[in-house]
DRENPA-3360 file (N, C-alpha, C; in nm, 2 decimals, always signed):
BEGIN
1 = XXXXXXXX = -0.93/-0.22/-0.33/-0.85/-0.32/-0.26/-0.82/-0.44/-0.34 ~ -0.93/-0.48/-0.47/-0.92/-0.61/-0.53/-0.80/-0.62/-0.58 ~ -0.78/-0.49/-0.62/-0.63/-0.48/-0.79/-0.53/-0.47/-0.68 ~ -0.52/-0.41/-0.53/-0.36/-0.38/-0.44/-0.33/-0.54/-0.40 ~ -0.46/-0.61/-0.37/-0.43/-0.77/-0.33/-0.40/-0.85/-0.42 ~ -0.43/-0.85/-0.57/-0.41/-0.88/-0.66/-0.21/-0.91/-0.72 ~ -0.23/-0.75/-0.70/-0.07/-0.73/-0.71/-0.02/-0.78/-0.63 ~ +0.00/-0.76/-0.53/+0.04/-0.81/-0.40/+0.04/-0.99/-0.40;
9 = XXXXXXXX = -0.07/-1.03/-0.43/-0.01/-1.15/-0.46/+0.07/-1.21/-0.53 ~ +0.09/-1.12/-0.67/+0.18/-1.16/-0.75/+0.31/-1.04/-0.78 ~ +0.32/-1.02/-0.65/+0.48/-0.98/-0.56/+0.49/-0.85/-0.64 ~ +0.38/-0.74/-0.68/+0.44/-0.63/-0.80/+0.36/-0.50/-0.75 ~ +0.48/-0.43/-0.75/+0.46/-0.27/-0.67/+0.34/-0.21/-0.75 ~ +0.27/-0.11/-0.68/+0.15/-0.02/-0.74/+0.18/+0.14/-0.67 ~ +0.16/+0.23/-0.74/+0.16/+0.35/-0.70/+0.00/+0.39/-0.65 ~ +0.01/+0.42/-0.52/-0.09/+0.42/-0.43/-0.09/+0.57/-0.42;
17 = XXXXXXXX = -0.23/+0.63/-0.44/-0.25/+0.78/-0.45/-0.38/+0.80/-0.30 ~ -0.32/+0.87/-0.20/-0.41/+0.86/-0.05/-0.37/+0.99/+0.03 ~ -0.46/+1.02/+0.12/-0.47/+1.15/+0.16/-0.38/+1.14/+0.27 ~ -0.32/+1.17/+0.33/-0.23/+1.19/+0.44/-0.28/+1.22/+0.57 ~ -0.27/+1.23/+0.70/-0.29/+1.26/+0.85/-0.37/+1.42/+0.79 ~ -0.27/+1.49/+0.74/-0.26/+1.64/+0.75/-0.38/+1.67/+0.60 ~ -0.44/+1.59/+0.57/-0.54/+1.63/+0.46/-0.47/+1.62/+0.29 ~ -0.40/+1.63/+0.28/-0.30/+1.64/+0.16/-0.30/+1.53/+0.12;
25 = XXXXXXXX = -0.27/+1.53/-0.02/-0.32/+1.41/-0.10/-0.13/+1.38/-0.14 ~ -0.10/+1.23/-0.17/+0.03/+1.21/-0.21/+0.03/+1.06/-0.29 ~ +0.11/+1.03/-0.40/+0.11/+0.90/-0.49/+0.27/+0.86/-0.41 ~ +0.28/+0.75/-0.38/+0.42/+0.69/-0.37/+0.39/+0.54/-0.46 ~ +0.49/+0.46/-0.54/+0.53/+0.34/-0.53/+0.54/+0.25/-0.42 ~ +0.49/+0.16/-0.39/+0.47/+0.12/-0.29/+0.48/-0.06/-0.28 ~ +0.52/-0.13/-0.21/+0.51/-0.30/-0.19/+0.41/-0.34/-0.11 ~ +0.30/-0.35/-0.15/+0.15/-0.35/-0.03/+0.19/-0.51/+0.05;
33 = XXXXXXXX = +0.17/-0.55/+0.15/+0.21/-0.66/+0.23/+0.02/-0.72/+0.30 ~ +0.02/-0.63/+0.39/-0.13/-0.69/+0.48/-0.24/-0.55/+0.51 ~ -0.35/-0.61/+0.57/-0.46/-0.53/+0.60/-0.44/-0.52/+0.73 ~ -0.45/-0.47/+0.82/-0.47/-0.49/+0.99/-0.57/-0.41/+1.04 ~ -0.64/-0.47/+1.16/-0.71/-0.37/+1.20/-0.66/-0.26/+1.29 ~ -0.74/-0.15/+1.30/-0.69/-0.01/+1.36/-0.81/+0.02/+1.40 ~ -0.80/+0.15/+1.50/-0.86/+0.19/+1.63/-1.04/+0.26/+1.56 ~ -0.97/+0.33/+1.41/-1.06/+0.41/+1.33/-1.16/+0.27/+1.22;
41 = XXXXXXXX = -1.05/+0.22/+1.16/-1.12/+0.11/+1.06/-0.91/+0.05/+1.00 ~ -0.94/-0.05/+0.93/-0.86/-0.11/+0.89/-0.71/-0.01/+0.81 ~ -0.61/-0.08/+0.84/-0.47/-0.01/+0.79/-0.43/-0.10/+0.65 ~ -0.35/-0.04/+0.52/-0.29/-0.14/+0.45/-0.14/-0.11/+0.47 ~ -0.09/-0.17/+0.54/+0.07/-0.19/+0.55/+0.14/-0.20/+0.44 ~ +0.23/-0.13/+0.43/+0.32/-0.15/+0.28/+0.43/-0.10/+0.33 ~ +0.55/-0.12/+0.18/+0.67/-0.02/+0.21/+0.66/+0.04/+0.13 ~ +0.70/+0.14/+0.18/+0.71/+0.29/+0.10/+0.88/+0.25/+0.00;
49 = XXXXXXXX = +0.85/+0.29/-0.14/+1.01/+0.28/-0.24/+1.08/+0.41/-0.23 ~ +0.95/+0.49/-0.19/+1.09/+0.66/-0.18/+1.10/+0.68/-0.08 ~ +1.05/+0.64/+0.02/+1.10/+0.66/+0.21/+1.21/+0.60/+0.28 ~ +1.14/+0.43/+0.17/+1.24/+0.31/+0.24/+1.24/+0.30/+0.38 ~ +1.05/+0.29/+0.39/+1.07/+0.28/+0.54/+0.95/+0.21/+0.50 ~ +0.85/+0.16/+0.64/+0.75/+0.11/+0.66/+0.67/+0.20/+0.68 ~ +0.54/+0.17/+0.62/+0.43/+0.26/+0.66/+0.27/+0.21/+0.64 ~ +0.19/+0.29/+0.68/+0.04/+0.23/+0.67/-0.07/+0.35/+0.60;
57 = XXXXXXXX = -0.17/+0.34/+0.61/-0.26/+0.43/+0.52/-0.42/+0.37/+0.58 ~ -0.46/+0.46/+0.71/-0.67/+0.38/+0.68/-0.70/+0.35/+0.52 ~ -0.76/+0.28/+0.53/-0.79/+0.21/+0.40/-0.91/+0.29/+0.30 ~ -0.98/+0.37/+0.42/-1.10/+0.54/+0.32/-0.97/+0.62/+0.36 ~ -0.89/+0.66/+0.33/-0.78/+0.73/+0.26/-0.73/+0.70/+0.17 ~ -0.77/+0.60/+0.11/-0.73/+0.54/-0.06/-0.78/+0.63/-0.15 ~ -0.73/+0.69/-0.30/-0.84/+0.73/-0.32/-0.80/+0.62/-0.48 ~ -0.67/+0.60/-0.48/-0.65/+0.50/-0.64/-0.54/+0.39/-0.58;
65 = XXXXXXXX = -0.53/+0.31/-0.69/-0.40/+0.26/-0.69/-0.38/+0.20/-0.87 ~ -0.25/+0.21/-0.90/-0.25/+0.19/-1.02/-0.11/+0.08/-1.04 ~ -0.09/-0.02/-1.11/-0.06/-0.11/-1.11/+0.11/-0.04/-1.22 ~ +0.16/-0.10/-1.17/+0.34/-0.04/-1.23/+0.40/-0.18/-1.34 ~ +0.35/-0.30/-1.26/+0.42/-0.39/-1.37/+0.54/-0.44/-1.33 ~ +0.57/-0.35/-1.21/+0.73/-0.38/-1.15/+0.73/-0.50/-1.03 ~ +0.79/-0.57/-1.06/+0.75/-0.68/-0.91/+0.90/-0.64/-0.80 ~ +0.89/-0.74/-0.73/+0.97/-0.69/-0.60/+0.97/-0.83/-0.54;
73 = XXXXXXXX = +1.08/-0.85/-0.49/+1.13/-0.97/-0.35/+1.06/-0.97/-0.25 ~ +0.97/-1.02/-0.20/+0.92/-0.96/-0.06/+1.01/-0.96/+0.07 ~ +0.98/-0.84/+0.13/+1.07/-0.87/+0.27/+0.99/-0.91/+0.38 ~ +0.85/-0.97/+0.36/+0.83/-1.06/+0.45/+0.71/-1.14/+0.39 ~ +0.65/-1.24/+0.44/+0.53/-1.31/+0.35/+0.42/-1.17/+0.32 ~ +0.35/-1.18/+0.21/+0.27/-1.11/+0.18/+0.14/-1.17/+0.23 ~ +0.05/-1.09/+0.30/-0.08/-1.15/+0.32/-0.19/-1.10/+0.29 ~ -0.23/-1.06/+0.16/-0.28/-0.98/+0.11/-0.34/-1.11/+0.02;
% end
């Protein structure tokens, strides 16, 4: 979580590799924004770059994230 808030502060996408609902593991590009809490344990809110939609991930479904170098505009304050 140090290296996703890290980036995130300094506005720059990371390819987030995390297990899905259905067990299956997937990497997307991603713009991490906030942490929130959830019913199970905490969510990290991001936008997805190949959905282009909003989405979240429990935070033990993480299993990497790796830093791209690419930054991004935010589309709302980052609170990470």
């Amino acid at each position: 979580m140090d290296l996703i808030a890290g980036e995130a502060r300094n506005n720059r996408t990371v390819v987030l590799d995390a297990y899905e609902k259905d067990g299956s593991r997937e990497s997307r590009e991603i713009e991490p924004y906030s942490v929130r809490p959830g019913k199970e344990q905490p969510r990290l809110m991001f936008f997805c770059l190949e959905r282009n939609d909003w989405r979240s991930v429990l935070l033990g479904n993480i299993v990497s994230a790796t830093p791209t170098g690419r930054s991004f505009a935010p589309r709302y304050p980052v609170e990470l």
